[in-house]
Structures are given as C-alpha cells and as structure tokens.
C-alpha angles and dihedrals in degrees: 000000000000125000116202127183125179132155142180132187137180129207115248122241104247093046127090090206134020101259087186113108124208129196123182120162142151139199153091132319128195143201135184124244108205090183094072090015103236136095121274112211132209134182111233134181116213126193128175134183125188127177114203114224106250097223099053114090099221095036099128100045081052086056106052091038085061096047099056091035079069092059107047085041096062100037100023108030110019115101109219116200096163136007090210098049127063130175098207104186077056094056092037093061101031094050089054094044083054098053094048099057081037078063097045101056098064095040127100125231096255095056127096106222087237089077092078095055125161157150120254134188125150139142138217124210122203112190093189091079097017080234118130125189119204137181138185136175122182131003130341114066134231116229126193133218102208102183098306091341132110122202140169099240094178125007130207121275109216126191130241084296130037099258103048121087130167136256146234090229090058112117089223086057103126098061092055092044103100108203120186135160122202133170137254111240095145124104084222118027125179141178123205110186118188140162127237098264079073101021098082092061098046101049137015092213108208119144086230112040112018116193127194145167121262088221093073085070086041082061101049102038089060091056092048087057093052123111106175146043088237085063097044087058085053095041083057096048096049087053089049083050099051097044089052095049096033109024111030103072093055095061137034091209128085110287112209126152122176127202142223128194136181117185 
C-alpha cells in the first residue's frame, strides 16, 4: 500500500500575505502493546489544511500554529492504545485542548486568543487498520475519491450569514468540530481538502443534490500515479499551476488545497 501527500496554495488578490496553512506529511506511528510487551507499528498519511480569519491580526500565525499542532498531537502526544479502536469524544477534547495551549505558547500577554482564528479540516490515514479519522470546523470542504467515485465527505459550516463561518479558537468550538472515522474497502482511496477561496469551484456542496468537478478526482488520480519524490514535487508544481491559471481568476482569497492518496 502506498500513502501519497502533496499541496499547493496561492496567495489571494486582496491579501498581503497567504493566510492559508498547509500541512502534508507521511510516516510511521507507534503504540505500545503491553500484552506482548513490544511496540506495534503502522504507516500513516496526514494532511491539514487552516484558513486564518481575515480579520484577526495574528490569523496566520494561528493558522500555521494549528496546522502543525495537528501534527505533533497525532504522532507526539497522542497516547495510542489501539489502532482499531478510536474514542472519538476523547480525541475530540483532548486535540482542541492541545491547539489552544499550542496557541498560547507563542502569544503575548496582550493578545485574545481570538486573534489567531482559524478553519481547520484535515484527515489522518492509518493503513494498518485501513481505518482514517478526519475532522473539520468552519468553511472549505473535504471530498473523497472512493475507487471511480466522488463524494462530499465533509461540507462547509457557515454562520447566521454566508459569509461567516466559525473557528477553531471559539470557545463554543467543540460543538462546531465535526469528528468522524471511516474505513478503507476500496481498491483506490483519495482525500482532496480545500478552503473556501477554491471551494466554491470544486464542489457545489447541497444535502440533496451535491455537485462536484471532475478535476478533484483529476488531482488525485495524478498523485496516486506517482513513484518518487522527484514526481511528487512535480505533481505539486503542476496543483499550484492550475490554481494560478484556473482558479485564480474566479476568487480574490488564498486559494490551497492538500491531497491524500491510498493505493
């Protein structure tokens, strides 16, 4: 089995700076089995994807904070006892526990936390058990290739008007972060995460009637084809590429997306 990442982002019009953070990273986790007293290893694929609220001063420092607090949760702090088995209310609480005081430490005295706002989604994928948690709170979407078939695997929360959305820094946060684990039975299985400056152009997100691009399965269909390092740098270069010459002219904001492949 074969576990490939890439991501590209472009800076919007109207920012100074890209506010969107991306996160895309493979390896090995471990847990300890104190049954036959020796570690039990399993590849896993990470991607991560925050939008900083443009209105918030430190929001891309949030953002990136976030993005990497993912990260250090899941391999570093994170105590596995089983790779089948997930509590999810447990992970919930304790991962946004963790990105606050992530947050925190690099604050000064005189900040709100709120300053640091952002989106999150992201999802982790443990081939050991075939199983993947993912979790998103606020706009952008996450879509899923399972085999030859798209589908909106987590949608965009929006606010009391369209263009509100909620962040990971609110202190009502938990009951906005959507957690969810599902399994792997396809032969091909792909993730494409992306925030709302691209979103709109990749999928068309309704409960009844779901649209979304046939490029999301384009994207992912060219990492799972990739071998080498050497052609997931190309793979990158050829996302950031499309968004400048297809996407960016259809939206001012940051424009990122990050893939996931299992093949």
């Amino acid at each position: 089995m074969t576990i490939n990442v890439a991501a590209a982002w472009l800076k919007g019009l109207t920012h100074s700076e890209c506010q969107d953070k991306v996160n895309a990273c493979r390896g090995k986790i471990y847990l300890y089995n104190h049954m036959d007293d020796c570690k039990i290893e399993s590849d896993y694929g990470l991607v991560v994807v925050c939008d900083g609220a443009g209105s918030k001063i430190h929001s891309s420092a949030g953002a990136y904070v976030v993005a990497k607090g993912v990260e250090k949760y899941f391999t570093v702090k994170h105590q596995w006892m089983s790779f089948e088995e997930f509590n999810i209310e447990e992970i919930k609480h304790e991962l946004l526990h963790y990105i606050i005081q992530e947050i925190l430490s690099i604050a000064s005295k005189d900040d709100h936390i709120s300053d640091y706002a952002c989106t999150l989604l992201f999802v982790l994928y443990l081939d050991r058990s075939k199983k993947y948690i993912y979790g998103h709170i606020g706009d952008g979407g996450i879509v899923a290739l399972e085999d030859d078939s798209l589908r909106i695997l987590s949608g965009p929360e929006n606010g009391e008007y369209k263009n509100q959305t909620y962040f990971i820094t609110e202190r009502n946060a938990e009951e906005h972060f959507r957690l969810k684990v599902g399994t792997n039975i396809s032969q091909q299985l792909g993730f494409l995460l992306c925030t709302d400056g691209i979103a709109g152009s990749l999928f068309k997100f309704s409960k009844t009637d779901p649209k979304i691009s046939p490029v999301c399965q384009t994207f992912c269909e060219w990492l799972m084809d990739s071998e080498t390092e050497e052609e997931l740098v190309v793979i990158e270069k050829a996302y950031k590429d499309n968004l400048y010459k297809h996407f960016s002219s259809r939206s001012k904001d940051d424009l990122s997306l990050v893939v996931m492949t299992v093949s």
